[in-house]
KETOR-990236 format. One record per residue (C-alpha): x, y, z; residue number from 0; chain. Coordinates in steps of 0.02 Angstrom, whole numbers. Layout:
+--------+--------+--------+-----+---+
!      x !      y !      z !   k ! c !
+--------+--------+--------+-----+---+
!      X !      Y !      Z ! NUM ! A !
...
+--------+--------+--------+-----+---+
//
This chain:
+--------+--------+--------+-----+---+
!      x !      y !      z !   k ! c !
+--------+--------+--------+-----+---+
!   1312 !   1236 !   -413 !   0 ! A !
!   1208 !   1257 !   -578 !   1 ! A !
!   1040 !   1331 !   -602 !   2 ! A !
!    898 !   1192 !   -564 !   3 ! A !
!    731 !   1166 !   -632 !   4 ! A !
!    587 !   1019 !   -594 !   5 ! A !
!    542 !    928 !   -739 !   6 ! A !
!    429 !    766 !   -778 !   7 ! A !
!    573 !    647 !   -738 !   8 ! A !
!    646 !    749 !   -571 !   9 ! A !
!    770 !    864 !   -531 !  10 ! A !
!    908 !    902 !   -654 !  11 ! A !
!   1041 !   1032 !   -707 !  12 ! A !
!    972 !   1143 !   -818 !  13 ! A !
!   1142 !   1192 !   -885 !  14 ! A !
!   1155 !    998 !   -935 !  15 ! A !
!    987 !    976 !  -1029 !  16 ! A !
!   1037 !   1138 !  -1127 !  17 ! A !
!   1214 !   1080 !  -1171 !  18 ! A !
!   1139 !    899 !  -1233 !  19 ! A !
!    976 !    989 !  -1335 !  20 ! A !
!   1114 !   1110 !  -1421 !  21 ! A !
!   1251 !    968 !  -1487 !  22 ! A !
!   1057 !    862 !  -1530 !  23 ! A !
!   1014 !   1024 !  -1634 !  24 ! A !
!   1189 !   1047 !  -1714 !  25 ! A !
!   1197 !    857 !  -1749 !  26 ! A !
!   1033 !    855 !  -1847 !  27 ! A !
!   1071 !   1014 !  -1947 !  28 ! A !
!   1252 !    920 !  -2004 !  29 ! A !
!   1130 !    772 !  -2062 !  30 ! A !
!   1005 !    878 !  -2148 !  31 ! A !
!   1126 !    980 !  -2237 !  32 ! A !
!   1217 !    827 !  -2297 !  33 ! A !
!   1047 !    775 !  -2374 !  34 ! A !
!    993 !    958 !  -2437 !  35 ! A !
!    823 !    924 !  -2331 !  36 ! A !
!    732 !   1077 !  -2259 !  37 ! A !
!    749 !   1127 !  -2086 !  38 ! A !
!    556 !   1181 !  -2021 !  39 ! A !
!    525 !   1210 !  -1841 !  40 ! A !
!    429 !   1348 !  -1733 !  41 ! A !
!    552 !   1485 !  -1782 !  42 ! A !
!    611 !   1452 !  -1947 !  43 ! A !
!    524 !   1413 !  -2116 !  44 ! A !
!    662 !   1447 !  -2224 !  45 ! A !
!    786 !   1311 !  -2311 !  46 ! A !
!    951 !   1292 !  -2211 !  47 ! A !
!    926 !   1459 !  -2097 !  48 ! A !
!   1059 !   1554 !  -2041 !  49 ! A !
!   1098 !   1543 !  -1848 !  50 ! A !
!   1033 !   1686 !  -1746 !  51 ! A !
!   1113 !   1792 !  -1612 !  52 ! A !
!   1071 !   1740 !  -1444 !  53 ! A !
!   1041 !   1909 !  -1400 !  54 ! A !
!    999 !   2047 !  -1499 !  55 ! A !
!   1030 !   2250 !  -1493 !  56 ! A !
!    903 !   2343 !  -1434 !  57 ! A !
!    888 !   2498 !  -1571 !  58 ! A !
!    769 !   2594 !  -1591 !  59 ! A !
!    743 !   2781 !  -1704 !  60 ! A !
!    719 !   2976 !  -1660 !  61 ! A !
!    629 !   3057 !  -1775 !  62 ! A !
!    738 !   3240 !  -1804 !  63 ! A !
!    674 !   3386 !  -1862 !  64 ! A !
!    678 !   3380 !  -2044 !  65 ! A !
!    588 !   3202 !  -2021 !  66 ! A !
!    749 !   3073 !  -2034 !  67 ! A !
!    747 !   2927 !  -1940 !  68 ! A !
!    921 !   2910 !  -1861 !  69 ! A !
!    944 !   2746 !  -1742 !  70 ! A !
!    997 !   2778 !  -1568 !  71 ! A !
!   1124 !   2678 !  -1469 !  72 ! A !
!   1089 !   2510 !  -1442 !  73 ! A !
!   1080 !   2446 !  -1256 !  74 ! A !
!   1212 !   2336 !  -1256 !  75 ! A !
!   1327 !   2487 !  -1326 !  76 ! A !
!   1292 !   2571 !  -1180 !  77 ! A !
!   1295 !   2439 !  -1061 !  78 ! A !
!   1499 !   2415 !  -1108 !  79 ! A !
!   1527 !   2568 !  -1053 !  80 ! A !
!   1647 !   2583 !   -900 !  81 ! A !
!   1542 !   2625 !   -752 !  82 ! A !
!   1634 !   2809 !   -731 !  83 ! A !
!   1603 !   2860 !   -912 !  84 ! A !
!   1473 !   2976 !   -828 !  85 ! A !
!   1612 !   3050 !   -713 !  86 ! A !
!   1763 !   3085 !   -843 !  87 ! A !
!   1690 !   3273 !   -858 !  88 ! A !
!   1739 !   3291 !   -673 !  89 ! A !
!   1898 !   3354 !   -607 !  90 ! A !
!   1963 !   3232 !   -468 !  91 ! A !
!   2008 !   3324 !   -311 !  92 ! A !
!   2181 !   3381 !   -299 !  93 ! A !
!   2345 !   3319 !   -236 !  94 ! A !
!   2478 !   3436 !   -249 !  95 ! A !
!   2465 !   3602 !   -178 !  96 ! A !
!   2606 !   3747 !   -209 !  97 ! A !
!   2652 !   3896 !   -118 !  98 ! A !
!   2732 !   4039 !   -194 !  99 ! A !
!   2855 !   4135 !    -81 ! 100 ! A !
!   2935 !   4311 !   -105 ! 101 ! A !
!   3035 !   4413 !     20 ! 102 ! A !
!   2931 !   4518 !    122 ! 103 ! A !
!   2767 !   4391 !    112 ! 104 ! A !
!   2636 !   4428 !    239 ! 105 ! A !
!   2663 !   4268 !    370 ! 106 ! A !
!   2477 !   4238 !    415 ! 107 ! A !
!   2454 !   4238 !    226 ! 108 ! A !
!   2549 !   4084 !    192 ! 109 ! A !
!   2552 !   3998 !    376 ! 110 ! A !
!   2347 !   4039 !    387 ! 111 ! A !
!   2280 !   3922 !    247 ! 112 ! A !
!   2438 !   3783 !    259 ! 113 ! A !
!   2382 !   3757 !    436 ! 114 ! A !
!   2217 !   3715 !    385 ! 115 ! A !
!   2271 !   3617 !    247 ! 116 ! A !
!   2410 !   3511 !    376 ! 117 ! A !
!   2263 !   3450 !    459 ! 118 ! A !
!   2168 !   3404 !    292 ! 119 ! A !
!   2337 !   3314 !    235 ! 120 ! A !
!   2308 !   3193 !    405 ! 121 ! A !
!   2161 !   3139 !    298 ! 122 ! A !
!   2172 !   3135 !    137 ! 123 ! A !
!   2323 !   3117 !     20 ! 124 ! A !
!   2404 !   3273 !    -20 ! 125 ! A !
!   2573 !   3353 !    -56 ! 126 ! A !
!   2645 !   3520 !    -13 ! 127 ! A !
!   2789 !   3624 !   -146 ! 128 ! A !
!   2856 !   3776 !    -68 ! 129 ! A !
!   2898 !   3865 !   -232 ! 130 ! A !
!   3045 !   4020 !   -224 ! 131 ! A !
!   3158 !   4100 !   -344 ! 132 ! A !
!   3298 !   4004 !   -267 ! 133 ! A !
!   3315 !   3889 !   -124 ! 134 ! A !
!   3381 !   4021 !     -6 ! 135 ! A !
!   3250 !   4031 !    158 ! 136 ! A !
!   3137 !   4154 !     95 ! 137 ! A !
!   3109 !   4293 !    245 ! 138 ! A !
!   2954 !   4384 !    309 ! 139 ! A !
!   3066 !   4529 !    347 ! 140 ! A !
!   3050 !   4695 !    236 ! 141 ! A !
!   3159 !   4771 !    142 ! 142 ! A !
!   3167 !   4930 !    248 ! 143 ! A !
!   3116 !   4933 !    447 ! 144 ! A !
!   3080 !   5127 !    434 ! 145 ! A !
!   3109 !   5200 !    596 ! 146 ! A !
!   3089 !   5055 !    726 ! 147 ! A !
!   3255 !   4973 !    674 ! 148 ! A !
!   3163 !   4808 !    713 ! 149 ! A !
!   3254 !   4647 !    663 ! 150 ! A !
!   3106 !   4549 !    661 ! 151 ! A !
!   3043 !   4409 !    550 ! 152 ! A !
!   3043 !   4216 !    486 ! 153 ! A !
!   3086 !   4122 !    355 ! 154 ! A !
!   3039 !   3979 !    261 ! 155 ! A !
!   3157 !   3843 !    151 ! 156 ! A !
!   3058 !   3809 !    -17 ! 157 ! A !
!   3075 !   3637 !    -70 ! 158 ! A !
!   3062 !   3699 !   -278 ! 159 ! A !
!   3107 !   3837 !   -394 ! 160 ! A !
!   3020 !   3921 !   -503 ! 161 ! A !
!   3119 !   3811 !   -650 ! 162 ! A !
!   3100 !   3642 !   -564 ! 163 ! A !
!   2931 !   3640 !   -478 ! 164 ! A !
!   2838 !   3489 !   -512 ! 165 ! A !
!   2628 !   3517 !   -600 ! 166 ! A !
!   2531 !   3617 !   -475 ! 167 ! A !
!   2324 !   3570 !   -444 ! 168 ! A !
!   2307 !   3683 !   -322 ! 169 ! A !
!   2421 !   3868 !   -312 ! 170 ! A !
!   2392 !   3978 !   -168 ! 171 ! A !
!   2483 !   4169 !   -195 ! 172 ! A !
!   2495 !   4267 !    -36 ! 173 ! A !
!   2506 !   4453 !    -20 ! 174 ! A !
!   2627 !   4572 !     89 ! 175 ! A !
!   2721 !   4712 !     57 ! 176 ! A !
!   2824 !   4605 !    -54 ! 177 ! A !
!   2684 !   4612 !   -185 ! 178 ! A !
!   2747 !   4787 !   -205 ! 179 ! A !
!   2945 !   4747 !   -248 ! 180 ! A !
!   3021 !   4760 !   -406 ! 181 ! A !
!   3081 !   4580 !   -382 ! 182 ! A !
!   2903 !   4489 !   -392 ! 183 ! A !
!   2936 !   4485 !   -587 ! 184 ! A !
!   2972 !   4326 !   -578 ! 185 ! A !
!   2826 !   4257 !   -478 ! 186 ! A !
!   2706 !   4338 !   -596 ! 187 ! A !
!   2784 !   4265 !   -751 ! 188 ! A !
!   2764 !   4089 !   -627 ! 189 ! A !
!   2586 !   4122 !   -623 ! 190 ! A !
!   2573 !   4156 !   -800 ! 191 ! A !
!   2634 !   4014 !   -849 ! 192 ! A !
!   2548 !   3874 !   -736 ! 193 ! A !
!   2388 !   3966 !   -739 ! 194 ! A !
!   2319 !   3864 !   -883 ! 195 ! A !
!   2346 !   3685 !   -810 ! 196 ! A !
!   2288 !   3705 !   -621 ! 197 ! A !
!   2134 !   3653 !   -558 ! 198 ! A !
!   2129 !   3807 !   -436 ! 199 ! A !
!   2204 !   3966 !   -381 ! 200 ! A !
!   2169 !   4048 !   -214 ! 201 ! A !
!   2251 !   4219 !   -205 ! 202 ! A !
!   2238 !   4311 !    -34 ! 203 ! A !
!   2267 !   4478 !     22 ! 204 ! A !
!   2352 !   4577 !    -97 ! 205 ! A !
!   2402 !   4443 !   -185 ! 206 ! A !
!   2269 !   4475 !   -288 ! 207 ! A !
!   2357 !   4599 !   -360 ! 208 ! A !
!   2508 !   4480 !   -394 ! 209 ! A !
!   2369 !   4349 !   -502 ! 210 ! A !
!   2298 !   4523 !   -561 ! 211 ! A !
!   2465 !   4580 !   -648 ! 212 ! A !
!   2484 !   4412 !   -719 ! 213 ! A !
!   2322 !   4438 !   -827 ! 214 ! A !
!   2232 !   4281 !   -750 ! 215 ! A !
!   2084 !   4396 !   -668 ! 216 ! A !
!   2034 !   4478 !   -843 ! 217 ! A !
!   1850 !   4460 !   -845 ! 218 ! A !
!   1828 !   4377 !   -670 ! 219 ! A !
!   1771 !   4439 !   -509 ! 220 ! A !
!   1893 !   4469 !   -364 ! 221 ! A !
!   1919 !   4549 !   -188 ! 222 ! A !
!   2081 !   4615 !    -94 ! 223 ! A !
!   2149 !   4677 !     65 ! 224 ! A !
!   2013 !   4840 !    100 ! 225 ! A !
!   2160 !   4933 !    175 ! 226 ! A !
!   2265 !   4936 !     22 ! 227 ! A !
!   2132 !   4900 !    -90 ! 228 ! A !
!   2142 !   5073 !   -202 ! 229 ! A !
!   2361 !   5023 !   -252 ! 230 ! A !
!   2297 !   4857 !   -283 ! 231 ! A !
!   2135 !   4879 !   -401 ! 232 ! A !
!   2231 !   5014 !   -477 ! 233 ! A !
!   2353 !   4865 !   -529 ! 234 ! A !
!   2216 !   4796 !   -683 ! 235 ! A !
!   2055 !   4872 !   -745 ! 236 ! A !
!   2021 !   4723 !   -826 ! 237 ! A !
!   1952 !   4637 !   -672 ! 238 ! A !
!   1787 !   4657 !   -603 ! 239 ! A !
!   1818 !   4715 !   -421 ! 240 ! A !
!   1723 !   4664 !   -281 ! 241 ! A !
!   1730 !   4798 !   -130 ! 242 ! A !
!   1619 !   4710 !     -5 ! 243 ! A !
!   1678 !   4521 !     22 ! 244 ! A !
!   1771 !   4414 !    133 ! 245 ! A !
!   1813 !   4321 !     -7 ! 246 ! A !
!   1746 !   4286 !   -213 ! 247 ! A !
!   1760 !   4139 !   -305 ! 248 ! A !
!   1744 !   4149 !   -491 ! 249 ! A !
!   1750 !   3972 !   -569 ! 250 ! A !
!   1895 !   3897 !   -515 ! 251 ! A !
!   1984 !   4050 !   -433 ! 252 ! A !
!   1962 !   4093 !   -267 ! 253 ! A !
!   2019 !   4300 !   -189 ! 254 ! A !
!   2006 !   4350 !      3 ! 255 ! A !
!   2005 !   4513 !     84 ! 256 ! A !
!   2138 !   4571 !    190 ! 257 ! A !
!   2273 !   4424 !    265 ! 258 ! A !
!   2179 !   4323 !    409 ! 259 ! A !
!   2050 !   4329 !    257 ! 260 ! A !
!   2135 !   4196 !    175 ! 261 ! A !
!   2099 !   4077 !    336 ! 262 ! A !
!   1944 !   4114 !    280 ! 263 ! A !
!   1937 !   4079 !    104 ! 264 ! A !
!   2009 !   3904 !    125 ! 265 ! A !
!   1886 !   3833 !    242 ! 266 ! A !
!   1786 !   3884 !    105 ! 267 ! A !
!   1865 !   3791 !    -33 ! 268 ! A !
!   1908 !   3645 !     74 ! 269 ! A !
!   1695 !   3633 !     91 ! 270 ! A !
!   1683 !   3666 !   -100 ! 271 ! A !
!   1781 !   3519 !   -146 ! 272 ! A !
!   1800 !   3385 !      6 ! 273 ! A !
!   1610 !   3450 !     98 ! 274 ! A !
!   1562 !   3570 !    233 ! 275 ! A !
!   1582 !   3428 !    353 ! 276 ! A !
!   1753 !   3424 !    328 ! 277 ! A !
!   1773 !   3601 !    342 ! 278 ! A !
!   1685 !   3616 !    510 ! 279 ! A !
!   1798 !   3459 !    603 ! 280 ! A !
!   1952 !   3552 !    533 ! 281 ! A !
!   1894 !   3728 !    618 ! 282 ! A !
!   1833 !   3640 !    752 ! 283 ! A !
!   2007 !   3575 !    776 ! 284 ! A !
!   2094 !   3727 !    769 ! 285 ! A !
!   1954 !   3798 !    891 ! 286 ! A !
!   1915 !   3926 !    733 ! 287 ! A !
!   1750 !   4009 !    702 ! 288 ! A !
!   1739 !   3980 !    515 ! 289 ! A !
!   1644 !   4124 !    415 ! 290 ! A !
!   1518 !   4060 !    284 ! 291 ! A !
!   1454 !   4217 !    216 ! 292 ! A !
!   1578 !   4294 !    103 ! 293 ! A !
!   1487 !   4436 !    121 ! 294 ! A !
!   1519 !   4464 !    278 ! 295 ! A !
!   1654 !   4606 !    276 ! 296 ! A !
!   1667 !   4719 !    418 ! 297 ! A !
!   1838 !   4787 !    362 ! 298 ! A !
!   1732 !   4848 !    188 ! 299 ! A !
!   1644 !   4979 !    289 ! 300 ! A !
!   1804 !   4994 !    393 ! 301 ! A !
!   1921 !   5080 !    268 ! 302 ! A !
!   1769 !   5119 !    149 ! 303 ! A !
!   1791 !   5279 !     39 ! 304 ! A !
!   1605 !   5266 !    -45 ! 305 ! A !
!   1661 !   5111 !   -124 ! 306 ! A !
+--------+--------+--------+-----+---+
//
């Protein structure tokens, strides 16, 4: 139905009336230009006038410092403008997530944060890599049982190599007493070289030390396990050391203390990026009591040496 206004003869289509006054208009301007007679009305004085926009820019000036006038952006510039132009400079939350596995990794390191992100995956759309030197089942077990003679230990089937592992938002590095092998070589080369395109990196336990040895701590501030915390600092001066904290975040990398730490450290960066509501029903769910201080470190004054 078309816009309607009341005029002396009755109701009527406005769109109508200004269709038939426009082709009136254009058909007198054809007649007067045939007869080179001047066009006068309200708006125009001069001799055949040149159409005008229907709608014109809105521009106006700044006046810099050195006293040039420089036009801003006109309105409807800005109005064409896709609505998320604002947005671009933010990072959109991340889909796929990657594990690193070595033999030896500390279980609760891994299985800790994975848990909590299986019930965030029920949610919102996410994907899991489990990301090995091979595809053998990589085992908890270590190297040497001491004197127990324990066989003890699981192990996990990655899904990805450290050749064929598809782009990585999110990398999480667990620690162990597999950090300490001669064999992690090839995880830290791993880390090296996917550091620069992730979105985040949450290292837990001494896998700090792991990220640390790759050279992606330089300058930033980071935390470890407290109970191996002297082998593992003693890994890279280069990064700033934090004795006292659950966990640090420094940007876009995330470090937790000591192994159930890293529990820890993800609720945190699941309420950093999807909200502290969403971090709560997940603890709640898993009947945890999620930590929101990351200062609050009782293992710190635990194995302190006058840190």
């Amino acid at each position: 139905m078309g816009l309607v206004r009341q005029s002396d003869w009755g109701v009527e289509t406005w769109w109508e009336k200004q269709t038939e006054t426009i082709a009136i208009r254009r058909q007198l301007r054809r007649e007067f230009k045939t007869s080179g007679a001047t066009v006068t009305d309200a708006s125009h004085k001069t001799q055949n006038p040149k159409p005008q926009p229907l709608v014109r820019p809105l521009v106006s000036t700044v006046v810099l410092n050195g006293g040039t006038q420089q036009p801003t952006q006109s309105l409807p510039e800005l109005e064409r403008k896709p609505a998320n132009h604002r947005l671009k400079h933010k990072a959109a939350r991340p889909v796929n997530f990657g594990i690193v596995l070595f033999p030896a990794f500390q279980l609760l390191d891994a299985a800790g944060p994975l848990d909590a992100l299986n019930i965030l995956s029920r949610s919102h759309g996410i994907n899991l890599y489990i990301i090995a030197a091979t595809l053998d089942s990589v085992s908890t077990k270590l190297a040497t049982t001491g004197q127990s003679g324990s066989n003890f230990g699981q192990s996990i089937q990655p899904t990805h190599t450290f050749e064929t592992a598809p782009p990585i938002d999110v990398l999480i590095i667990p620690g162990g007493q597999g950090t300490r092998y001669p064999g992690v070589t090839n995880v830290i080369e791993y880390i090296q070289k996917i550091f620069p395109s992730l979105q985040y990196l949450i290292a837990i336990c001494t896998g700090s030390g792991l990220a640390a040895r790759a050279g992606v701590l330089d300058g930033r501030r980071a935390t470890t396990n407290k109970l191996s915390w002297d082998s593992t600092v003693a890994l890279r001066d280069e990064v700033d050391w934090v004795h006292r904290a659950r966990w640090v975040q420094d940007e876009h990398v995330w470090t937790s203390s000591g192994i159930s730490a890293g529990i820890d450290v993800t609720f945190a960066w699941i309420a950093h990026v999807y909200g502290h509501e969403t971090a709560q029903a997940i603890a709640n769910r898993m009947e945890y009591s999620m930590v929101t201080d990351s200062d609050n470190d009782p293992f710190a004054a635990l194995y302190s040496k006058d840190k």
